[in-house]
Each structure stands twice: as structure tokens, then as C-alpha cells.
C-alpha positions in Angstrom: -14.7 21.6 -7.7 -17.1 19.1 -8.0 -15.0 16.5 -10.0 -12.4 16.7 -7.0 -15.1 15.7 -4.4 -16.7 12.9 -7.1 -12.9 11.6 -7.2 -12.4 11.3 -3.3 -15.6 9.4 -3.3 -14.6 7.1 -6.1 -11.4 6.4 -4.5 -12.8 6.1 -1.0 -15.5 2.6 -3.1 -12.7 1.9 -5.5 -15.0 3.3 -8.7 -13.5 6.1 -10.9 -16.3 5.1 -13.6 -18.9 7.8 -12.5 -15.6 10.1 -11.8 -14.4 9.6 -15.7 -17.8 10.3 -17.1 -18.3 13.0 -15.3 -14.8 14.4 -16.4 -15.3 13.9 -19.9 -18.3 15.8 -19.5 -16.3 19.3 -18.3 -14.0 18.6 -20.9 -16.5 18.6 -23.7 -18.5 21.6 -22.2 -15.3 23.3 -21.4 -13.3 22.9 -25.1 -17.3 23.4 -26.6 -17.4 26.8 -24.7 -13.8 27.4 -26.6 -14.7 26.7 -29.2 -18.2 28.9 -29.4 -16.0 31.8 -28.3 -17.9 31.8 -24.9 -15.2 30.6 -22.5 -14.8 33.2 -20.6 -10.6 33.7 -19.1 -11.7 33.1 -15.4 -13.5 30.1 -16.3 -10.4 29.0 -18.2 -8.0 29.3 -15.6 -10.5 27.5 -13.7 -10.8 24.7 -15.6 -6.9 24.9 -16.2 -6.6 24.7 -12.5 -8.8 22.1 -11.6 -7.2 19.6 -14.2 -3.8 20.6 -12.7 -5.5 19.5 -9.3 -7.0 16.5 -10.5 -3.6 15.1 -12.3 -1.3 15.4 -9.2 -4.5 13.4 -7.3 -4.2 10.9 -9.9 -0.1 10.6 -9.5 -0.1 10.7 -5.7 -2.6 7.8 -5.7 -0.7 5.5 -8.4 2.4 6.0 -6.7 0.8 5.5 -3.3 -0.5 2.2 -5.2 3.0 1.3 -6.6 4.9 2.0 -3.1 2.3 0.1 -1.3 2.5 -3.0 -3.9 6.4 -2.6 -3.9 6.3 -2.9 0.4 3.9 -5.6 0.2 6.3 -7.9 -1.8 9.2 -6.7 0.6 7.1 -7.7 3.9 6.3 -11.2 2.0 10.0 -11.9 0.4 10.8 -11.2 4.0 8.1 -13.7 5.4 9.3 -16.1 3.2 12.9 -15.9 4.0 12.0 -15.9 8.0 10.4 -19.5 7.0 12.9 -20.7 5.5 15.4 -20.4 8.0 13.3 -21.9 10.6 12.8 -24.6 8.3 16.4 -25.1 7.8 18.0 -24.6 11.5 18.5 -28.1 13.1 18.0 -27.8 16.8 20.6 -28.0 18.7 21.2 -31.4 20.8 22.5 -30.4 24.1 21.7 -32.3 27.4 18.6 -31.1 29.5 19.8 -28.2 32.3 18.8 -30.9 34.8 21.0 -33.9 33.7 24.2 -31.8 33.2 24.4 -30.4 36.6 22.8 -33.2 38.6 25.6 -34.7 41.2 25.4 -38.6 42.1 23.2 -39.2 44.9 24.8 -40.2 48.5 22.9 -43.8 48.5 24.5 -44.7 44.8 27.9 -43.9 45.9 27.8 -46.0 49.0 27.0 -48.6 47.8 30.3 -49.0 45.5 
């Protein structure tokens, strides 16, 4: 149960390298213990158990890595198409609200 907590912290500082040794480790104590005849069936199932454990950790975390890669390209196609429409609208020309609804003044139409 150990390996689970040594993988949690390799994850959490983004090193698996003391994680993999230690893995290979089990595995050559564990298929050495077969081998001897000493392995005893609840240690197996154990061991069976644990490495069931350990390989759904490891495919939850790649495809959390491959969903996260796949929304980070999304978010920046979509930044990147947001620019490029601002870049590419032309503002429209039309007269200030002031000029378009101011009247003549009294004094310049008197004097016509």
C-alpha cells in the first residue's frame, strides 16, 4: 500500500522516478517469492490487487493529462479566433449621438 502513497507523492512534485524504482522492487521480491515457492495466496492476491490499483491510477492520470492538453488547445484555438475577429471588424462610422440630434440654434437661424 505503500507504492500507492509513494505514487500520490510523485504525482503531487511531478517525479514517478523514486515511484518506478520502488515498483520494480515489489515486482522482483514478489515474482522472486514465486518463484521460491514462498508466495503465499494472500500475498498474491495482494500484490494482484495493488497492481490493479496502481494501473487504473496510472490511466486516470494520463487521460486527465490528455483531456487537459486537448481543453487547453480548445481555450487557445478559441483565443485566437476571438483575436482575429477583432482584428478584422472595421468600426463602424456613424455620426457622434450629439451631432445627429442637435437642432440649429435660435441665433443662426435669425440671422438668415
Amino acid at each position: 500500500m505503500a507504492s500507492i502513497g509513494d505514487f500520490f507523492d510523485g504525482v503531487k512534485v511531478s517525479d514517478i522516478g523514486h515511484v518506478l524504482t520502488n515498483w520494480e522492487n515489489i515486482d522482483t521480491d514478489v515474482v522472486g517469492s514465486h518463484r521460491e515457492g514462498i508466495l503465499g495466496s494472500d500475498t498474491s492476491s495482494r500484490a494482484i490487487g495493488i497492481s490493479e490499483c496502481m494501473q487504473v491510477l496510472c490511466d486516470t492520470f494520463l487521460n486527465l493529462d490528455i483531456q487537459a492538453k486537448g481543453r487547453a488547445t480548445e481555450l487557445h484555438n478559441d483565443l485566437f479566433a476571438t483575436s482575429e475577429e477583432e482584428r478584422t471588424r472595421t468600426p463602424s462610422r456613424s455620426p457622434s449621438p450629439s451631432r445627429a440630434t442637435r437642432s440649429p440654434s435660435p441665433s443662426s437661424s435669425s440671422q438668415l
